[in-house]
C-alpha positions in Angstrom: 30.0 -18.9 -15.3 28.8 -18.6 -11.1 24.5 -17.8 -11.6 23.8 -14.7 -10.1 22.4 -15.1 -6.2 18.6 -13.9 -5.6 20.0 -10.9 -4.5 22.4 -9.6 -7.1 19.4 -10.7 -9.8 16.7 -8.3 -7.1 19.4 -5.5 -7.4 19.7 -5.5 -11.3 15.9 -5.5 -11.1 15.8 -2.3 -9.0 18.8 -0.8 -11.0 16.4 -1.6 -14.5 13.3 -0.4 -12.7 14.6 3.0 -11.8 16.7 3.6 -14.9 13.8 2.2 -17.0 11.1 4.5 -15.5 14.0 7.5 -16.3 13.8 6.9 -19.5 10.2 6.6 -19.9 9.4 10.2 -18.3 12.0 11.2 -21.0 10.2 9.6 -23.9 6.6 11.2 -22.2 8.2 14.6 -22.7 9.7 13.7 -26.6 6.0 12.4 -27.2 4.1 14.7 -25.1 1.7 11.6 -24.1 1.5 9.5 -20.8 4.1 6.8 -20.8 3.7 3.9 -18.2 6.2 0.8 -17.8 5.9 -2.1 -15.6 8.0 -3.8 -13.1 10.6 -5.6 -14.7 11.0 -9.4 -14.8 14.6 -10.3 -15.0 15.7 -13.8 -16.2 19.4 -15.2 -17.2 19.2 -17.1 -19.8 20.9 -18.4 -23.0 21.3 -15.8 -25.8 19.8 -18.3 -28.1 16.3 -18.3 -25.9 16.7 -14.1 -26.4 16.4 -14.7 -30.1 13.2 -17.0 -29.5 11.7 -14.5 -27.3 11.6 -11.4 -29.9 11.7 -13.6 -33.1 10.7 -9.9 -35.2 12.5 -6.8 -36.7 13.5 -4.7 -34.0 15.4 -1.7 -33.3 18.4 -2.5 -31.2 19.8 0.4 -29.0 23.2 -0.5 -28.0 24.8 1.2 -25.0 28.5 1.8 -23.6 29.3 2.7 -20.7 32.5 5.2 -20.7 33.1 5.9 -17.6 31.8 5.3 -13.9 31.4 1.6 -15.5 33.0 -0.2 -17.9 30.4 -2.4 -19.9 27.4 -2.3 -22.3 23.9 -3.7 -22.9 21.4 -3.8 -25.5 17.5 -2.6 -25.6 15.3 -4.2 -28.3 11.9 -2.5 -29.4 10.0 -4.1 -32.2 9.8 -2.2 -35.8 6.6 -1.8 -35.1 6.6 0.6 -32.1 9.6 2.2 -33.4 7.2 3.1 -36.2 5.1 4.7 -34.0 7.4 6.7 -31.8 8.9 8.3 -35.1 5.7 9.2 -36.6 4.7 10.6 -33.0 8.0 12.5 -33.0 7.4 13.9 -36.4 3.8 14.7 -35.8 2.5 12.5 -38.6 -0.8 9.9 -38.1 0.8 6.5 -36.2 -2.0 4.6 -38.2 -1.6 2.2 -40.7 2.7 2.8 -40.2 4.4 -0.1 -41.8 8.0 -0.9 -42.0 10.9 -0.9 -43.2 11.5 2.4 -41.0 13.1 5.3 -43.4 16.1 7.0 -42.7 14.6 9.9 -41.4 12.4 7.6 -39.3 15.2 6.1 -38.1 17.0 9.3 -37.5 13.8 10.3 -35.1 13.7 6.8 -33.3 18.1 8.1 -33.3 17.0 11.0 -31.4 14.3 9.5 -29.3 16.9 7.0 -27.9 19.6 9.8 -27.5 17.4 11.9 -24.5 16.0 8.2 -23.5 19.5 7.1 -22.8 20.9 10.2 -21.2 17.9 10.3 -18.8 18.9 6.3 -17.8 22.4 7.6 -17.6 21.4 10.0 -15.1 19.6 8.1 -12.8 22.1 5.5 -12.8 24.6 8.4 -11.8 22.2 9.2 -8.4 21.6 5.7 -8.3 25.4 4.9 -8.3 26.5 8.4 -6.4 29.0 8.8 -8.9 29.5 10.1 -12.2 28.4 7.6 -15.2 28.7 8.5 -18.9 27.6 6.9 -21.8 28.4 6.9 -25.8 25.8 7.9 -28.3 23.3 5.0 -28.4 23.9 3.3 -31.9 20.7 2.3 -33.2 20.3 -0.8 -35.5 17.6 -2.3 -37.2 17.7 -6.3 -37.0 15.8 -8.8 -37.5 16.4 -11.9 -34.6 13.9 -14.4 -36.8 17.2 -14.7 -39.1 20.8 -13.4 -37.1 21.8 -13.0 -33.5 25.0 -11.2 -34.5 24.3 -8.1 -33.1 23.5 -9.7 -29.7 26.5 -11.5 -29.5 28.5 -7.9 -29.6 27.5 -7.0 -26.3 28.6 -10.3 -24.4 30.6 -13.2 -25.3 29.4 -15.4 -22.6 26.7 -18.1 -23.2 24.5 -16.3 -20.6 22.9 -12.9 -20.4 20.5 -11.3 -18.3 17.2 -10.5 -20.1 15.1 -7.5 -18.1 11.9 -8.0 -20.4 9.0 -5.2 -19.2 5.3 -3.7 -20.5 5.8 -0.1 -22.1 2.3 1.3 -22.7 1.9 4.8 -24.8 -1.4 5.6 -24.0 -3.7 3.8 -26.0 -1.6 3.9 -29.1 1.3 1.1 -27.9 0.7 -1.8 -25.3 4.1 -3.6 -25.9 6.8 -5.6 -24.2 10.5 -4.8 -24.9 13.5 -6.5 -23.6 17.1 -5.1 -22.3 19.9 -7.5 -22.3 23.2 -7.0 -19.9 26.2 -9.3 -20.1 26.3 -11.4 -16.5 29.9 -10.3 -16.0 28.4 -6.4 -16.5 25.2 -7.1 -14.0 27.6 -8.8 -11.3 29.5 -5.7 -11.5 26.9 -3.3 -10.7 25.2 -5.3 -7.8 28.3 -5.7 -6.4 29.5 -2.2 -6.5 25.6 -1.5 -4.9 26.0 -4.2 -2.7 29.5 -3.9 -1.2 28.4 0.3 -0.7 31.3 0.6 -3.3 28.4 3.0 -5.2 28.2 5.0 -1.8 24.6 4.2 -2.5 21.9 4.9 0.7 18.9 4.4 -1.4 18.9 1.1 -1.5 19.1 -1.7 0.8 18.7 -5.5 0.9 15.7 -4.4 3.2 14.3 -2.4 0.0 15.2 -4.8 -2.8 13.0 -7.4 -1.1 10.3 -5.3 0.4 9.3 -2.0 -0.2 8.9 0.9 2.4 5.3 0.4 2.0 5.0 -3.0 2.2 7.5 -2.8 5.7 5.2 0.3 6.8 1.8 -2.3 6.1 3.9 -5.3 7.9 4.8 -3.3 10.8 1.0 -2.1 11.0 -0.1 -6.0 10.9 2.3 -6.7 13.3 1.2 -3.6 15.6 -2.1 -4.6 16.1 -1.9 -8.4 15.6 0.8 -8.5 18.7 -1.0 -5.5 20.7 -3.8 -8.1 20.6 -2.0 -10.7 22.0 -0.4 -8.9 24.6 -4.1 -7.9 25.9 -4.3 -11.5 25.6 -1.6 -12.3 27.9 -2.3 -9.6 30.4 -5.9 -11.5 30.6 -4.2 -14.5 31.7 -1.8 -13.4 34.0 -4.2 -10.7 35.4 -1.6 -8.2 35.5 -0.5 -5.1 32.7 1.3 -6.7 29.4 3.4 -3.7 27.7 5.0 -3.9 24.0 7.0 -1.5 22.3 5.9 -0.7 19.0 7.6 -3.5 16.8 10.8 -3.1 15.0 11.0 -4.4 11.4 14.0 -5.9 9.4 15.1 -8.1 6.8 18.0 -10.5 8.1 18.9 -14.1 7.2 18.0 -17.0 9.0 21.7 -17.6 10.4 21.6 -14.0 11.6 18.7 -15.5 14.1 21.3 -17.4 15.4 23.5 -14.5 16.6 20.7 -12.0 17.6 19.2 -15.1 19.5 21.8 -17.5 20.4 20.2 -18.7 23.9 17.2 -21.3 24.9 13.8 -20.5 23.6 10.2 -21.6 23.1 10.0 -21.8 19.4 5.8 -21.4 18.6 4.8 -22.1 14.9 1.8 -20.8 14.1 0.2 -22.3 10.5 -2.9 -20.1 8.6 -5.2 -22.4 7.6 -7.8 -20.5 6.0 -8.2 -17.0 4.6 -4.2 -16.5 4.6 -1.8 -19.2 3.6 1.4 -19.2 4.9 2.9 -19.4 8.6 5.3 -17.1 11.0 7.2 -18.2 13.9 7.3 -16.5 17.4 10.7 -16.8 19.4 10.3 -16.0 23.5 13.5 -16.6 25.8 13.2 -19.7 28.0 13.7 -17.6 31.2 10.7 -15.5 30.3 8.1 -18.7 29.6 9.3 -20.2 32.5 8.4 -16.5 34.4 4.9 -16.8 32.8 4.4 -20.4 33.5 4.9 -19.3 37.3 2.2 -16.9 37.0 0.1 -18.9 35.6 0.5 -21.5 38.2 -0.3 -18.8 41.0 3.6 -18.4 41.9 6.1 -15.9 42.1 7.8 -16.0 38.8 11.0 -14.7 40.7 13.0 -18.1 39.6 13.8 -17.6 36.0 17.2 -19.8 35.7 14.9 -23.1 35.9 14.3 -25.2 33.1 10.7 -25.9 32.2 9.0 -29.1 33.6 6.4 -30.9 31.5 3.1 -28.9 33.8 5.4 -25.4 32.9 5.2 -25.9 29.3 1.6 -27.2 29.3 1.0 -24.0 31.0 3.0 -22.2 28.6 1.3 -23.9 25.8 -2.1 -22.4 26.8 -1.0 -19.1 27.1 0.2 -19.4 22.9 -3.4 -20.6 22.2 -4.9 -17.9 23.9 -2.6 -15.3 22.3 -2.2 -16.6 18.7 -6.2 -17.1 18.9 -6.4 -13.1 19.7 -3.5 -12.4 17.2 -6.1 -14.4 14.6 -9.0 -12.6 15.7 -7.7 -9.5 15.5 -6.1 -10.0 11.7 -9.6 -11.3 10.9 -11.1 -7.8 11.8 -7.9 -6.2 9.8 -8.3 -8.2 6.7 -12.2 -8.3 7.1 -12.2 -11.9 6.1 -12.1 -14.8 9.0 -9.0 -16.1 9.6 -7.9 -19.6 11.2 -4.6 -21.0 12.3 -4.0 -24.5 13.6 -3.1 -24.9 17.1 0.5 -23.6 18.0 3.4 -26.0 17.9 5.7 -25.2 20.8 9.1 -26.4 20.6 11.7 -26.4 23.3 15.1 -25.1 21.6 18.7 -23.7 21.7 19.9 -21.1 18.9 23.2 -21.6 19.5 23.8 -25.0 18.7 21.1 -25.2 15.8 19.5 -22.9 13.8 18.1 -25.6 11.4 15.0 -26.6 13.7 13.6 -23.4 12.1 11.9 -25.9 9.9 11.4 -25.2 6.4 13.7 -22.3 6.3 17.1 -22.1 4.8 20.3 -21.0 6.9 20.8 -18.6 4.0 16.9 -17.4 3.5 15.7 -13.8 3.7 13.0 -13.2 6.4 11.4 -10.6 7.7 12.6 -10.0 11.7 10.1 -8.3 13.9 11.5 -7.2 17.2 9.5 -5.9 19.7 9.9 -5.2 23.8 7.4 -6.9 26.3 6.8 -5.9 29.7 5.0 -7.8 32.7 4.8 -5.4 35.6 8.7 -5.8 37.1 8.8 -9.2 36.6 9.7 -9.2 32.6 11.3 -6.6 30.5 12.8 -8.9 27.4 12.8 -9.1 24.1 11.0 -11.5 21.8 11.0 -12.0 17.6 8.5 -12.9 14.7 10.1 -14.8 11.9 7.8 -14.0 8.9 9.1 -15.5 5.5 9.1 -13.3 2.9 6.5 -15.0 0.5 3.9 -14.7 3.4 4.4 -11.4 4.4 4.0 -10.3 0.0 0.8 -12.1 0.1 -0.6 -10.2 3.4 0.8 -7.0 2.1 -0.7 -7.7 -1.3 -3.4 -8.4 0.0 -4.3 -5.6 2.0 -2.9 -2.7 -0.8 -4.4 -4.5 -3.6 -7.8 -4.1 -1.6 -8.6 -7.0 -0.8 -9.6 -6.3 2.4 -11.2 -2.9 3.8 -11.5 -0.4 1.2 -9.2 2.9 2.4 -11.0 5.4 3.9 -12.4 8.0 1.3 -12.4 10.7 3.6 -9.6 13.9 3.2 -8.4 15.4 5.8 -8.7 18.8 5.4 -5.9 21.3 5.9 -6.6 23.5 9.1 -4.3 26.5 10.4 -1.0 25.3 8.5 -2.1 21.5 9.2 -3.3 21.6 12.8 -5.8 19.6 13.4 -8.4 18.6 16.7 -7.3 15.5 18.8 -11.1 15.1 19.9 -11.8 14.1 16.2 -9.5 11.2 16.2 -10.4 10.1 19.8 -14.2 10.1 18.0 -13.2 7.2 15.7 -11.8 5.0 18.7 -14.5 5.6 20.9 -17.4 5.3 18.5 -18.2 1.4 19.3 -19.1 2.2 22.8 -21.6 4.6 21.5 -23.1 2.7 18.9 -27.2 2.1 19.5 -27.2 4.3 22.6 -29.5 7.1 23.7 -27.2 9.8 23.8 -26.9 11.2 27.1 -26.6 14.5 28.4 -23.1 16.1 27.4 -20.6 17.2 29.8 -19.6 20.5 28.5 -15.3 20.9 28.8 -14.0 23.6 30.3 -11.9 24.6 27.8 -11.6 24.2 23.9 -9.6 21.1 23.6 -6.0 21.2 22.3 -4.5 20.6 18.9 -1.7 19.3 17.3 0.4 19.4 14.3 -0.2 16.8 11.9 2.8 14.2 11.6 4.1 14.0 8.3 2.4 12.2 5.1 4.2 8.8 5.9 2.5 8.3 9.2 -0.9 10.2 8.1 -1.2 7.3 5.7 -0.5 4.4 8.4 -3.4 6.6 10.5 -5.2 6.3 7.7 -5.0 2.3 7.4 -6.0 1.8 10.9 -8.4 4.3 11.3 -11.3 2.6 10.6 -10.3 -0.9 12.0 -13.1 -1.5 14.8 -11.7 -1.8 18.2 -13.0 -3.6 21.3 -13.2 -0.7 24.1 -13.2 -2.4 27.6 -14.1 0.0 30.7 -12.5 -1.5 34.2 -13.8 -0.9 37.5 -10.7 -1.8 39.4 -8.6 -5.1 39.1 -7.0 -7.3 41.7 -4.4 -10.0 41.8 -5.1 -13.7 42.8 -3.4 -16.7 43.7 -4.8 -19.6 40.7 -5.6 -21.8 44.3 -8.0 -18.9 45.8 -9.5 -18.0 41.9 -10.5 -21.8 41.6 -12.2 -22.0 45.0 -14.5 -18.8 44.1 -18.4 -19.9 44.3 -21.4 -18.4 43.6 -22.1 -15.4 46.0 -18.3 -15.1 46.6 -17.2 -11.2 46.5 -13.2 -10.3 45.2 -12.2 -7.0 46.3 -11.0 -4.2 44.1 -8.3 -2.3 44.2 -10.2 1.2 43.8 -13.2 3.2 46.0 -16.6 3.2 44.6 -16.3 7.2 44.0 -13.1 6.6 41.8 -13.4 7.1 38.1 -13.9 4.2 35.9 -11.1 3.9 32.7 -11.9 3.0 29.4 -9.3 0.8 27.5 -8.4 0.2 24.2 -5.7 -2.6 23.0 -5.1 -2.1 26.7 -4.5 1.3 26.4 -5.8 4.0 28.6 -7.6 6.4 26.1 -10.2 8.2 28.4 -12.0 8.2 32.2 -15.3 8.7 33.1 -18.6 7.9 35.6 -20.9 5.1 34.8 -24.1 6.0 34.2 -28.1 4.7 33.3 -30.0 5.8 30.5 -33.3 4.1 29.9 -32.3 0.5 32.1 -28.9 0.6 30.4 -25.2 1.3 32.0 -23.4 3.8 29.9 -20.1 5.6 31.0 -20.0 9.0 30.5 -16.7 10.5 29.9 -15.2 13.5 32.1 -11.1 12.7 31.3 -10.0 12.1 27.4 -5.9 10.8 27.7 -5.1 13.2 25.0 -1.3 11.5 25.1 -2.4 8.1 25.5 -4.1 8.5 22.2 -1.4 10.2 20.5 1.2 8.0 21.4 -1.4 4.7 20.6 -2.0 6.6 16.9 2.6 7.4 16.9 1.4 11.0 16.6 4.2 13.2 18.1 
């Protein structure tokens, strides 16, 4: 019998995790106590090795499945919990409960399984989208130290799938129990998910793999991390670096190929310390070769050539700079410092290999990140982040276990049906800037400022995570552009014209956002701005509130 692939096994887990937590909440309402279970840990495995596992009397709960699928499976609880259920169920004391389990104990435990199963059943139905039916659970007691009979009813192969998970009662039961489903039976229903036979939207690959949370936490990671090298990058070429918020997906590696199947500078970037793991950045040829121009004080209007040795030297610098401020800025995220080696930059074509994606199978999961970058009129492309799917669980994990900044214990209260002021949010940005300042005289506005609805509780809990992530706030005079010749002959005493009058306003930036403008000003020997123009848009759209 064909193993089942990674993928049917992570959709049998999902399809035990949510039929598993059904019938939980059912037996929390038979027991009228809390019942919690964990995630599942699926196995296939000889039915011999199932006997080894749960070597003690057990109740065996078989289930058939009538119509919507055609198949069965087995759950096993030990005596001993069954022991307790019943007693629970029948309102007597669940201490000192020894087996053998009556009749009418068993009868209880009968009726326990009867509402357990039907809840599972009907999960599986909106899990499925279509109508699934069971028979009455039969409900044996066995014991596995002695016969494996009763196991080999449900499947006649060699291998099953064992779904073995913590069920805790309470304090009362802290317990493991085990479901076992014929391969043949499993294949069946991750193919019918898989193939959208089920008509099933609620789960994807995406989802089996990574869930929303964990894609919402990436996204955020990859938000800030590639905002910072973009302000990185517009450093360098002393012009404005845009990028679209980034897109997140979960694709195999040959997929790469097709979304990407043209030359392009391959940058690796290894964490050495504080994260372990690595992620790969994918940038067309055409636009290195229009940054390596830049760089070199040139046009960047040829972007058909291929890169000479100087041009990907040149290139090469710019991917220290911007994976050091990628690393920076995920050290001030995860609040721990955080190291990579220095980029490796490889030269490459997609379409005639996808294999120089070192250490990554043709076939692998990974997480795609796709965002837009934009140099003035020069470059308006595309580029990717390859993250594997190990690396981006230990950063997510990470970071929702904890591990780094504790969330915010602050509540936002409800205002006026969930309105609530801008000015409050634009606080927390610009608080740096006034940190160990004499305040200085307000500017009074002229009018109240305005407010807006909140976004929904999805993105009020990304606002949350980044709300308190410290930010460096720059404020710019003016700017100019300068040939690299003219910037390397500059000398002490040399004077570089702006491009703004001395009575223009000065703007205050953020991730190389504009979030406000304002007058510089001294208090006590020290410049301060003072601000006269909050960009209440700016900020919204920065914070993805609509």
């Amino acid at each position: 019998m064909e193993e089942l692939s990674l993928l049917e096994k992570d959709t049998i887990a999902e399809v035990g995790n949510i039929s598993l937590g059904a019938s939980a909440t059912a037996l929390s309402t038979i027991l009228n106590k809390s019942v919690d279970i964990t995630t599942p840990r699926l196995e296939v495995l000889p039915l011999d090795q199932v006997q080894q596992t749960y070597p003690v009397p057990c109740i065996a709960v078989k289930v058939e499945y009538t119509a919507g699928l055609q198949g069965s499976n087995m759950l096993l609880i030990k005596e001993e919990d069954a022991l307790i259920i019943a007693a629970l169920m029948m309102g007597e004391s669940h201490e000192d409960k020894a087996g053998p389990l009556t009749e009418i104990e068993l009868s209880a435990v009968q009726e326990a399984m009867n509402q357990m199963m039907g809840s599972m059943t009907t999960s599986m139905s909106e899990l499925f989208q279509r109508p699934i039916d069971i028979s009455p659970p039969g409900v044996t007691l066995i014991n596995l130290a002695e016969e494996k009979e009763t196991l080999e009813e449900i499947s006649d192969e060699d291998q099953v799938v064992q779904v073995e998970f913590t069920m805790k009662v309470e304090d009362i039961i802290d317990s493991f129990m085990v479901q076992v489903i014929p391969v043949e039976f499993a294949r069946q229903m991750a193919n019918d998910l898989l193939s959208g036979e089920a008509g099933m939207a609620s789960v994807s690959d995406e989802e089996l793999l990574l869930s929303d949370l964990e894609r919402d936490t990436i996204a955020e990671v990859g938000n800030i991390s590639l905002g910072a090298s973009a302000t990185a990058l517009s450093t360098i070429l002393n012009t404005m670096v845009d990028i679209t918020t980034p897109k997140l997906n979960i694709i195999k590696v040959d997929q790469i190929q097709e979304k990407y199947p043209l030359p392009c500078v391959l940058v690796e970037v290894d964490y050495t310390s504080g994260l372990e793991g690595r992620n790969i950045l994918l940038i067309k040829q055409e636009d290195a070769a229009v940054i390596a121009s830049m760089m070199m004080g040139e046009s960047g209007e040829d972007k058909d050539r291929p890169l000479s040795e100087i041009e990907l030297s040149a290139v090469q610098e710019a991917m220290n700079q911007m994976m050091g401020s990628m690393a920076t800025s995920m050290s001030e995220l995860f609040q721990r410092p955080i190291e990579i080696s220095p980029p490796k930059m490889t030269l490459i074509d997609l379409a005639e290999d996808v294999t120089l994606l070192k250490g990554l199978r043709p076939d692998e999961d990974v997480v795609h990140v796709e965002f837009t970058i934009k140099v003035e009129d020069v470059i308006d492309s595309v580029m990717l982040q390859v993250i594997p799917i190990k690396f981006a669980k230990t950063m997510t994990s990470f970071l929702l276990s904890g591990g780094a900044a504790e969330p915010p214990t602050e509540v936002i209260e409800e205002v006026d049906d969930n309105d609530i002021d801008i000015s409050s949010i634009v606080g927390e940005v610009i608080a740096e800037t006034e940190k160990q300042q004499p305040a200085a005289e307000p500017v009074q506005p002229e009018k109240e400022p305005d407010t807006y609805r909140l976004p929904p509780t999805a993105d009020i809990q990304k606002l949350e995570m980044v709300k308190d992530i410290p930010m460096d706030i720059i404020v710019v005079l003016g700017s100019t552009r300068l040939p690299l010749g003219e910037l390397f002959s500059l000398n002490t005493g040399g004077i570089v014209g702006l491009n703004c009058s001395a009575s223009d306003p000065v703007e205050i930036m953020a991730n190389d956002r504009l979030l406000a403008k304002g007058e510089v000003v001294m208090i006590n020997d020290q410049l301060g701005v003072r601000i006269t123009e909050i960009q209440l848009e700016e900020v919204m759209d920065s914070y993805g509130i609509s």
